[in-house]
C-alpha positions as semicolon CSV with decimal commas, in nm:
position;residue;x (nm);y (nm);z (nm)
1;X;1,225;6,211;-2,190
2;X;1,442;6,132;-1,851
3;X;1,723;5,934;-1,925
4;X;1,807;5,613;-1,760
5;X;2,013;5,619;-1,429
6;X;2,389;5,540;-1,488
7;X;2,314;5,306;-1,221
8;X;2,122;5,116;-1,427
9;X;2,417;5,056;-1,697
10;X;2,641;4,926;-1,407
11;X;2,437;4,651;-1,333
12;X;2,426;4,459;-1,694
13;X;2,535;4,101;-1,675
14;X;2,786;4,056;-1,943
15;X;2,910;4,358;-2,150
16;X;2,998;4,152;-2,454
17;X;2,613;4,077;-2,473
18;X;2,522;4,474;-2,481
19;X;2,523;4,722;-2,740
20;X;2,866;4,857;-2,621
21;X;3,183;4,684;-2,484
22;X;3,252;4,952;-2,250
23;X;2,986;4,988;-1,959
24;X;3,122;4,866;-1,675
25;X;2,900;4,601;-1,454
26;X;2,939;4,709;-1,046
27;X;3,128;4,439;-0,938
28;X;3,425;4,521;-1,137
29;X;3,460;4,850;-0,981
30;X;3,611;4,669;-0,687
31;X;3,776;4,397;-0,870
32;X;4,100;4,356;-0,722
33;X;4,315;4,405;-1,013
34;X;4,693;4,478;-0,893
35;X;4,884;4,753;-1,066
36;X;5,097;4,618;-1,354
37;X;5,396;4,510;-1,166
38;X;5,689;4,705;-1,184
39;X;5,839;4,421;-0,982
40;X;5,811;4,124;-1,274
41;X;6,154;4,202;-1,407
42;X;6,292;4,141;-1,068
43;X;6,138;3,800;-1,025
44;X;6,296;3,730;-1,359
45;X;6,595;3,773;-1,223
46;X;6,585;3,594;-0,931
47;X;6,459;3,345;-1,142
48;X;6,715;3,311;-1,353
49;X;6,948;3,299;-1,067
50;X;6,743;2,998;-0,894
51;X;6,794;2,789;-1,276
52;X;6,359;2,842;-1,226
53;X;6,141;2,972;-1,537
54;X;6,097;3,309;-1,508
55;X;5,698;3,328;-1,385
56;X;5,450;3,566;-1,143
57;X;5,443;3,268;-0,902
58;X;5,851;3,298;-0,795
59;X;5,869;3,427;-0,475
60;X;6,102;3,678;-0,398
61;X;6,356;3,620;-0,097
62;X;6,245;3,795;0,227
63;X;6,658;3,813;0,312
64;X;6,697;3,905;-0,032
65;X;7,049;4,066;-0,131
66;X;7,096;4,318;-0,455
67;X;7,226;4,135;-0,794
68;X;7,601;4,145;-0,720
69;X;7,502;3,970;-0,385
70;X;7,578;4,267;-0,159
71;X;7,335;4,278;0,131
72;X;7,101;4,619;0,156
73;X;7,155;4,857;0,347
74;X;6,781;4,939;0,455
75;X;6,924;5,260;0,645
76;X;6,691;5,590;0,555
77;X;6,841;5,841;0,781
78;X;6,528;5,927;0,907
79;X;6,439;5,995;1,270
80;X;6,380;5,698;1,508
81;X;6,176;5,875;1,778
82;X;5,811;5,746;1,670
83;X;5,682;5,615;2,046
84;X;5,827;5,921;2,202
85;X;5,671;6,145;1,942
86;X;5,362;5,962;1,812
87;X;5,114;5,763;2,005
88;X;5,007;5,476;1,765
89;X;4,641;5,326;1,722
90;X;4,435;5,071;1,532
91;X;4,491;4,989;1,159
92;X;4,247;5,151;0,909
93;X;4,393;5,053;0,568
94;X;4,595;4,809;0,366
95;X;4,774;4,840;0,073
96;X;4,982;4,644;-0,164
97;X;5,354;4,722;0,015
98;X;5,221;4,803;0,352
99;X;4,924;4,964;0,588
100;X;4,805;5,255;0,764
101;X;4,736;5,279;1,167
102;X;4,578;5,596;1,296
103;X;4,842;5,773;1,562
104;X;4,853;6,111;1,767
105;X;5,113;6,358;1,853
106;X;5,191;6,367;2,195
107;X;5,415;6,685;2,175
108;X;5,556;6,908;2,010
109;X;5,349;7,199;1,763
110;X;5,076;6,889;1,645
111;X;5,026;6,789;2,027
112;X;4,693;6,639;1,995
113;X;4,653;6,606;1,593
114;X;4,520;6,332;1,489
115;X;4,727;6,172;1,182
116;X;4,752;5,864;0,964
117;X;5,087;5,616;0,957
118;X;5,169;5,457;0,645
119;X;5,381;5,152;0,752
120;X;5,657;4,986;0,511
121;X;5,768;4,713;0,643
122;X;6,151;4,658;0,562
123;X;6,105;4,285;0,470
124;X;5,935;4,374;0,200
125;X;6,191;4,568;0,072
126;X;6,409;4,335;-0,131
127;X;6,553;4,500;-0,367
128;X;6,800;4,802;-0,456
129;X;6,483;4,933;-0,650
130;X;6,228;4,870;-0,326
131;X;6,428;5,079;-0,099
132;X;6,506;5,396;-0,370
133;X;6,132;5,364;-0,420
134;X;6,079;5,473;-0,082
135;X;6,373;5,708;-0,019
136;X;6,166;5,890;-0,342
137;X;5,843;5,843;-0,180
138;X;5,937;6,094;0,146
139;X;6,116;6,296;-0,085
140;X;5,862;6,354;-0,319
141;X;5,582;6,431;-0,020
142;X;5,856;6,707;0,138
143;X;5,880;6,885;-0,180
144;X;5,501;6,876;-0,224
145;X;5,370;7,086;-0,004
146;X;5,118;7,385;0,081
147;X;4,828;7,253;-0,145
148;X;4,454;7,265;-0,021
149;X;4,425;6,948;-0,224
150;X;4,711;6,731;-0,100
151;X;4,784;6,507;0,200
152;X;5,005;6,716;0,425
153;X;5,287;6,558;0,534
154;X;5,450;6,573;0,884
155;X;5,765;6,361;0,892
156;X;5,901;6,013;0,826
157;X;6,071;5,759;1,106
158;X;6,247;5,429;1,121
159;X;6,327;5,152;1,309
160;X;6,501;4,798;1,254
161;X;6,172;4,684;1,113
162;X;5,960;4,936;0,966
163;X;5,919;5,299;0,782
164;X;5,654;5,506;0,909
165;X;5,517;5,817;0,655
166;X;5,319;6,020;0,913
167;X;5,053;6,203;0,692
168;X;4,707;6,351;0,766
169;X;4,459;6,136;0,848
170;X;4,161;6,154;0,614
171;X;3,811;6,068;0,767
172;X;3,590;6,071;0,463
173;X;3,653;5,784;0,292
174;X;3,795;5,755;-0,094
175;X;3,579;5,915;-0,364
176;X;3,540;5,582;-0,517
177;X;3,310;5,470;-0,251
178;X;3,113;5,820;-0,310
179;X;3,086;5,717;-0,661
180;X;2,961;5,370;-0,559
181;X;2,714;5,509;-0,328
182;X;2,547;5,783;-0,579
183;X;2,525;5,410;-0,822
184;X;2,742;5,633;-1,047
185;X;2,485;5,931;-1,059
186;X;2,701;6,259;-1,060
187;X;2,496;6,576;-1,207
188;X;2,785;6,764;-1,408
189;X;2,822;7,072;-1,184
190;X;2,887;6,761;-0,900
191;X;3,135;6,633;-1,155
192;X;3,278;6,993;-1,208
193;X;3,336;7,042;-0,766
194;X;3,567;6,654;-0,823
195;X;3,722;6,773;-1,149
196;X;3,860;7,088;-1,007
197;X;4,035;6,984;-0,699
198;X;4,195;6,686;-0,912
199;X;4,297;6,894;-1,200
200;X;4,471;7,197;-0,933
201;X;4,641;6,932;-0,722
202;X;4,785;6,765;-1,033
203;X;4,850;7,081;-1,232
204;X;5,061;7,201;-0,923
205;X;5,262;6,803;-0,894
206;X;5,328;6,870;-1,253
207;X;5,472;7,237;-1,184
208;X;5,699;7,084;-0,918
209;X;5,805;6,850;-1,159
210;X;5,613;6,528;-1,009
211;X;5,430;6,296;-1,202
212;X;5,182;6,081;-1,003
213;X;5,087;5,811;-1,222
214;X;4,910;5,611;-0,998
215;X;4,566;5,847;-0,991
216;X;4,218;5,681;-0,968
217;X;3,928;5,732;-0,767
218;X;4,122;5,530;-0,468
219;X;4,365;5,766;-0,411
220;X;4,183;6,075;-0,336
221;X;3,992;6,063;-0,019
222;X;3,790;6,286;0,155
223;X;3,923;6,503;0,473
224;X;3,596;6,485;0,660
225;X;3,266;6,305;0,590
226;X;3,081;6,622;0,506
227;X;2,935;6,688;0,143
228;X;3,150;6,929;0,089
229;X;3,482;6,861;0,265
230;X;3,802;6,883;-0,004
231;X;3,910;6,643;-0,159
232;X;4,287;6,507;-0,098
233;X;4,500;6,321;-0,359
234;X;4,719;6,031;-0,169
235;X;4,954;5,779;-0,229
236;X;5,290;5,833;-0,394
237;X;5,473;5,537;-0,367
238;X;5,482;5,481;-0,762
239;X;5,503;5,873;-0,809
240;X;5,869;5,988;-0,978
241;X;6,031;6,297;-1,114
242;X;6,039;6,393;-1,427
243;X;6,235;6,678;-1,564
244;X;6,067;6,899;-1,849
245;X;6,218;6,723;-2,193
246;X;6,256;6,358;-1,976
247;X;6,021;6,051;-2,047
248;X;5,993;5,793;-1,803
249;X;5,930;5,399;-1,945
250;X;5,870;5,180;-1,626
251;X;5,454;5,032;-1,644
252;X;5,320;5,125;-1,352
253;X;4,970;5,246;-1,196
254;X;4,645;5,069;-1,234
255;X;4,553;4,882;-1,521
256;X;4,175;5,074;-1,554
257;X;4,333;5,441;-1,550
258;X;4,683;5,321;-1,748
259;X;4,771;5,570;-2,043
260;X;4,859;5,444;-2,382
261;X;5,207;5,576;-2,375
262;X;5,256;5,383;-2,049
263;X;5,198;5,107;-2,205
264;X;5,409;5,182;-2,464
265;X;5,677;5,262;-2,261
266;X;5,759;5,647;-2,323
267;X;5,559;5,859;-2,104
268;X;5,562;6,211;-1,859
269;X;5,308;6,426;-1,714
270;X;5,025;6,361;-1,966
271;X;5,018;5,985;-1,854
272;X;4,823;6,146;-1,523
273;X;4,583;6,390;-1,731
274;X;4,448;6,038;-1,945
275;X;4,387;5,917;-1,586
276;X;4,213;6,210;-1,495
277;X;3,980;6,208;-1,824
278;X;3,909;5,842;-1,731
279;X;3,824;5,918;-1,329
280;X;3,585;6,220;-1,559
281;X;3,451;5,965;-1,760
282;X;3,362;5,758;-1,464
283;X;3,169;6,035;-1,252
284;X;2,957;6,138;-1,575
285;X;2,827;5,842;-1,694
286;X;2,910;5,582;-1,409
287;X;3,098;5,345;-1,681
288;X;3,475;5,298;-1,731
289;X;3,558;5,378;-2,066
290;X;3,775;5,115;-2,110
291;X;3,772;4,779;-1,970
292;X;3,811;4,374;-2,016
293;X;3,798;4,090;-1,798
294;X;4,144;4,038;-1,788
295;X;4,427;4,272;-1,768
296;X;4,600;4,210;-2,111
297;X;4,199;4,247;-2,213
298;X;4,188;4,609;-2,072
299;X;4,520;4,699;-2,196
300;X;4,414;4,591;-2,565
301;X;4,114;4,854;-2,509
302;X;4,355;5,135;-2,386
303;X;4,570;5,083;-2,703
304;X;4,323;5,025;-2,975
305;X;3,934;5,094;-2,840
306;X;3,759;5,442;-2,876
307;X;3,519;5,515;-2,586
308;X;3,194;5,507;-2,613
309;X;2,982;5,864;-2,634
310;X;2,640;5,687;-2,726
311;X;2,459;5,540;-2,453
312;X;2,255;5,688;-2,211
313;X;2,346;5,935;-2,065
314;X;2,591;6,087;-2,285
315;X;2,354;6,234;-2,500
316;X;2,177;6,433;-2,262
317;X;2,475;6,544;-2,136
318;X;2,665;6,909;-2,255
319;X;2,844;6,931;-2,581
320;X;3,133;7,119;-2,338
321;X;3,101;6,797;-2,098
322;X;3,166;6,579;-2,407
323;X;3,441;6,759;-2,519
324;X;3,608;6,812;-2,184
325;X;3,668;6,410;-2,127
326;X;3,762;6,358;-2,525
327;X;4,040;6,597;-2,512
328;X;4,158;6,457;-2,178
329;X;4,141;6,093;-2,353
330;X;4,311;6,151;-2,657
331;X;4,569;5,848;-2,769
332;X;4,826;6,103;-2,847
333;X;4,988;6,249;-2,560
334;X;5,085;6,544;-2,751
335;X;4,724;6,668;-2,816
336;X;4,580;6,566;-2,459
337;X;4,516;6,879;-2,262
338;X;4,742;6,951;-1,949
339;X;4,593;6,976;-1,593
340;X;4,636;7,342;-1,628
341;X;4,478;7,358;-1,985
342;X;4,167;7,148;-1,844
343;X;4,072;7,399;-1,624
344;X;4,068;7,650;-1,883
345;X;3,826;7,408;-2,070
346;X;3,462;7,608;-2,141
347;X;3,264;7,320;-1,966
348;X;3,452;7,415;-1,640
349;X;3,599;7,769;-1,644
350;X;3,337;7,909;-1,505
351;X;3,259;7,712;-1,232
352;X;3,290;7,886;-0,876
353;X;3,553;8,094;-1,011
354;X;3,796;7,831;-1,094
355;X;4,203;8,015;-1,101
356;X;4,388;7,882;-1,408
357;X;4,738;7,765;-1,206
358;X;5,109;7,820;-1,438
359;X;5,151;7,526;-1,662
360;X;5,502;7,329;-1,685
361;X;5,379;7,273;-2,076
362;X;5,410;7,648;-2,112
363;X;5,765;7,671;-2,020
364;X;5,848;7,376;-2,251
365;X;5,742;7,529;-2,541
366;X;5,877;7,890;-2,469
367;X;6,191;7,672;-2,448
368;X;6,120;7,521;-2,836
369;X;6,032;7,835;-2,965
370;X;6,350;7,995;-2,842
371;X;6,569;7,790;-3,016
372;X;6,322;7,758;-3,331
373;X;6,432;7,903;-3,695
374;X;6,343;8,261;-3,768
375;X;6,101;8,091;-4,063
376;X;5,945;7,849;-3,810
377;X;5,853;8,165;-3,600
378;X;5,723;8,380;-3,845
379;X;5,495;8,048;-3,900
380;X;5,407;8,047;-3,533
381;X;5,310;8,403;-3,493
382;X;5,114;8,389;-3,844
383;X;4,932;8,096;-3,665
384;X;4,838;8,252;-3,303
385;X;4,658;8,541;-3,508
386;X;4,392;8,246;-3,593
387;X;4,300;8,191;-3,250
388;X;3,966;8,237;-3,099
389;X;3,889;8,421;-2,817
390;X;3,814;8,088;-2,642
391;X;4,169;7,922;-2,728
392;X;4,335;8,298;-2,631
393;X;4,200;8,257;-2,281
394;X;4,433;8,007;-2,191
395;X;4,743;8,210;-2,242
396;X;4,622;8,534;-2,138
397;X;4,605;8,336;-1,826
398;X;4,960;8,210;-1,814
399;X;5,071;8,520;-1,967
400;X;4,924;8,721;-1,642
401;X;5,042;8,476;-1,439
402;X;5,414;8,557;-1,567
403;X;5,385;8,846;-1,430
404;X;5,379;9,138;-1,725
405;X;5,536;9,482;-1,669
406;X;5,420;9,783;-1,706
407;X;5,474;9,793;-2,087
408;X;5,318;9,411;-2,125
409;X;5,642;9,246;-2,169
410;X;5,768;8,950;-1,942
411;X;6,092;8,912;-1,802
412;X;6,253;8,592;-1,879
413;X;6,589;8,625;-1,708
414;X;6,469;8,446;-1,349
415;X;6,302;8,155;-1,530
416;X;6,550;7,879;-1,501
417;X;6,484;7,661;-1,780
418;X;6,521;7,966;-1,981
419;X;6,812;8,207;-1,880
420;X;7,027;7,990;-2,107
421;X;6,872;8,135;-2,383
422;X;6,913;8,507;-2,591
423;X;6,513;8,621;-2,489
424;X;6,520;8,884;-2,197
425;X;6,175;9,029;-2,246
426;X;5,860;8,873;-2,456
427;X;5,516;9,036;-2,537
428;X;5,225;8,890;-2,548
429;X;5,179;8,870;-2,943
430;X;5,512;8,737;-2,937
431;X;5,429;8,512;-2,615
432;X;5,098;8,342;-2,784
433;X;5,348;8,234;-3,072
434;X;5,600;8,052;-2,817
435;X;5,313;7,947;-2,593
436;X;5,055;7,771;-2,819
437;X;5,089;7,428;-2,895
438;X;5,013;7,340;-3,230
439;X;4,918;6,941;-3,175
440;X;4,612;7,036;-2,950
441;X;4,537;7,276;-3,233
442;X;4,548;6,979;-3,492
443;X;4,336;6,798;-3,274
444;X;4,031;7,064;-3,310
445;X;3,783;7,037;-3,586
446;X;3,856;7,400;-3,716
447;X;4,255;7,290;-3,748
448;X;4,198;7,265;-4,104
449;X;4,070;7,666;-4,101
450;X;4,334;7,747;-3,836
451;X;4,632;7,634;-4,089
452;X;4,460;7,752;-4,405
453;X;4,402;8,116;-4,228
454;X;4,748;8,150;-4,072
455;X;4,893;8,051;-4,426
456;X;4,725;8,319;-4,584
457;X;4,905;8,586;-4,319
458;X;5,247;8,394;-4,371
459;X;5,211;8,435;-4,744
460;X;5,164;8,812;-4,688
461;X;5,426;8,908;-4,405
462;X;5,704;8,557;-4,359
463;X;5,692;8,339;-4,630
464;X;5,975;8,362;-4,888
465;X;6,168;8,178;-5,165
466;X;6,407;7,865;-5,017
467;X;6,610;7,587;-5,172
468;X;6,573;7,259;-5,054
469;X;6,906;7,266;-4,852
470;X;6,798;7,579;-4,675
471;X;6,466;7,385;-4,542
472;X;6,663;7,095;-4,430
473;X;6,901;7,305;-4,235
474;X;6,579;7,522;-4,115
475;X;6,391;7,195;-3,988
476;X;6,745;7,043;-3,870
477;X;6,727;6,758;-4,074
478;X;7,018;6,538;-4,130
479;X;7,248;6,361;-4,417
480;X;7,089;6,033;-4,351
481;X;6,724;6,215;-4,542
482;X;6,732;6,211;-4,868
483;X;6,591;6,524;-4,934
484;X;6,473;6,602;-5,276
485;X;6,235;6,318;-5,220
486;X;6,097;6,424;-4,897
487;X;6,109;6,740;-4,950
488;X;5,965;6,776;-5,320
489;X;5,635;6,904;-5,208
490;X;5,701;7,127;-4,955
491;X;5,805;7,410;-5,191
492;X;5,630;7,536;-5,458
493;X;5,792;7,482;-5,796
494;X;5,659;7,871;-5,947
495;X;5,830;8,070;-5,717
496;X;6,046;7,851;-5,452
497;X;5,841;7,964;-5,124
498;X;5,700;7,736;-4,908
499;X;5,353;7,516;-5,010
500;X;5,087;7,508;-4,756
501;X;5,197;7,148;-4,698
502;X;5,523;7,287;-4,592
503;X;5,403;7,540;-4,386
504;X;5,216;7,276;-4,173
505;X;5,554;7,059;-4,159
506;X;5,743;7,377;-4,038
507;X;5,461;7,465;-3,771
508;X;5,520;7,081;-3,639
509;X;5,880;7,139;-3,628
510;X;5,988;6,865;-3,818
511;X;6,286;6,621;-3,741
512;X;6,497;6,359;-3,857
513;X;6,415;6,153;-3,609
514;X;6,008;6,212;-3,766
515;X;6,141;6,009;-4,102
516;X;6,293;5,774;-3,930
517;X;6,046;5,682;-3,747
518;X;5,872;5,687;-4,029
């Protein structure tokens, strides 16, 4: 039996009225909700200043100065040559800080390419914050560049009034009006050609140490109108750096595609890949998987609902399919899979020969590993002899992609988040031990076979007798723990090794910070 259209779930009248919460009618697909504001706590302010209530509906100062009442200095450094480079057309877009007029080079190497200006009007920079938030924007868009999948960037100019961001034009409109034109209707190897080029553009921000966090279906648009043109991921004037170990807390992006840890105000590269499972989750089923009639409505959904795998036409859709957006959505950030990871994901590995890019997550955990306890390795190694051939893809990938020598070691000495550390070379038995990350493990169903497996090697080749003061010093736990209650379990009382129950602590690499949470 054919299942229903997805089209047909987009047009239901009232979502609270239907067996599930989460189809989305049409008409909120283009509902104009605003990104939650990073800008609120500056209207408190001023606020404050003006003896008003702090509210949404205080306008900020056009002439505005910075707190300590020093005027802005709106100065970029950037050229001031636009007319003499850059013949300027009609607008074709507008945004929520400025708009975008078509243009052409009249000299130099582009003479004659067609291009895009992005236009930031200075009086709408009124704040310290405003201004750095565009200084980051051109820097970010320099240091991103040479992917298939990304706007290219040409140069940025100024004048007394405006910034201009001259970028390539894209013709082919945004993939969220191909979405609304198919009435939500993707078949999954059409899903697979969107899910690619997202996941490699992102994957390679990440590497570069860029976090987006403003992806949805509006900010990738096509180059060309054709079928088949790429696909080009735009727009990042909320995007930041973020160094490997550094979490970011401002709420920003768009309230449909927000990640829970945004919300919750402790966040890095995963806060993208939940948008990405959500923009998945959208082009399979033509739903959003989360969404209210209100903001604070959609944000309650983000934090506490589950998404719906029920209705049509998730059942006739592939296990792998299934699987794929779950693991993108997961709450935890810690068991989401990267960008990188994604595309190693059975649903869409094979697809048109898909290349598995270097992920940033592989480096961070090299880097944990490295400065791990001998016990807590001989617990990681006993654990990557578990894995499947299916979870061993994934690093053989990276593994190649590090660049083994002739004897199947790596060199670690020109990795710069690494040369600090006592490793010069690193096989690959050795490599799936620092490379595997045991939260997306936990979040399999066979986790529970994984750990019971690799205990059964750590009993036989690691595992050994320890007083409770040794474990605390092995997991680095502090005064502050009291330890013979915590700890009471985690050994075995016959011969002093670790229980099973330790073992799994020791494979999280427990903290003090964990009980204090706690």
């Amino acid at each position: 039996m054919t299942s229903p259209s997805p089209a047909h779930y987009l047009k239901k009248s009232s979502p609270a009225r239907t067996k599930s919460a989460t189809s989305t009618p049409s008409r909120f697909f283009r509902r104009p909700f605003p990104p939650p504001s990073p800008a609120k706590h500056i209207k408190a302010v001023l606020a404050r200043r003006l003896g008003k209530k702090a509210s949404a509906s205080v306008a900020i100062p056009e002439d505005a100065e910075d707190e300590d009442g020093v005027e802005l200095d709106k100065r970029f450094g950037f050229s001031k040559e636009l007319t003499s480079r850059l013949e300027v057309g009609d607008e074709v877009g507008r945004g929520h800080f400025g708009y975008t007029c078509s243009a052409r080079f009249k000299k130099g190497e582009f003479k004659g390419q067609q291009v895009a200006v992005k236009v930031i009007p200075k009086s709408k920079m009124t704040t310290a914050i405003a201004i750095e938030d565009v200084r980051r924007e051109v820097k970010i868009l320099r240091a991103l560049t040479g992917h298939s999948n990304l706007v290219q960037f040409y140069d940025a100019f100024e004048d007394s009034d405006n910034v201009y961001i001259v970028m390539e034009l894209c013709e082919g409109g945004e993939l969220l009006d191909r979405i609304l034109s198919r009435g939500g209707k993707y078949s999954e190897d059409d899903a697979k050609t969107v899910m690619v080029q997202i996941l490699n553009v992102v994957a390679f921000c990440h590497l570069q140490g860029v976090v987006h966090r403003d992806l949805k279906p509006e900010n990738f648009l096509y180059s060309a109108k054709d079928e088949n043109s790429p696909l080009k991921a735009i727009d990042f004037g909320l995007s930041d750096f973020a160094k490997p170990d550094e979490r970011l807390n401002d709420i920003v992006g768009s309230a449909y595609y927000v990640a829970p840890e945004v919300l919750h105000r402790s966040y890095s590269t995963e806060a993208d890949v939940w948008s990405i499972g959500v923009i998945a989750y959208i082009l399979l089923c033509g739903s959003r998987p989360f969404w209210a009639r209100t903001e604070s409505g959609i944000f309650r959904a983000v934090l506490k609902a589950d998404p719906s795998f029920d209705e049509a036409p998730w059942p006739s859709l592939s296990t792998e399919a299934k699987d794929f957006v779950k693991r993108l959505l997961n709450k935890d950030p810690r068991k989401r899979m990267t960008a990188a990871q994604a595309l190693s994901h059975p649903w869409i590995r094979n697809y048109n020969d898909v290349k598995v890019p270097l992920d940033i997550l592989t480096f961070r955990l090299m880097k944990v590993y490295m400065r791990s306890s001998s016990l807590r390795k001989a617990a990681l190694r006993a654990l990557s002899k578990t894995l499947t051939v299916d979870e061993l893809f994934y690093l053989k990938e990276q593994f190649a992609l590090l660049e083994p020598n002739k004897n199947g070691t790596i060199t670690l000495d020109n990795i710069r988040m690494l040369n600090a550390l006592q490793y010069r070379r690193m096989d690959f038995e050795e490599f799936c031990a620092a490379a595997l990350s045991v939260h997306q493990l936990e979040a399999l169903d066979r986790w529970e076979q994984h750990a019971r497996c690799a205990y059964e090697l750590f009993e036989k080749d690691g595992n050994r007798a320890i007083v409770i003061e040794e474990l605390a010093s092995e997991l680095g736990l502090g005064p502050s723990i009291p330890l013979h209650v915590v700890l009471h379990d985690w050994i075995r009382h016959t011969d002093g090794k670790l229980s099973f129950l330790g073992f799994v602590k020791l494979l999280h690499g427990v903290s003090s910070r964990t009980f204090v949470k706690a």
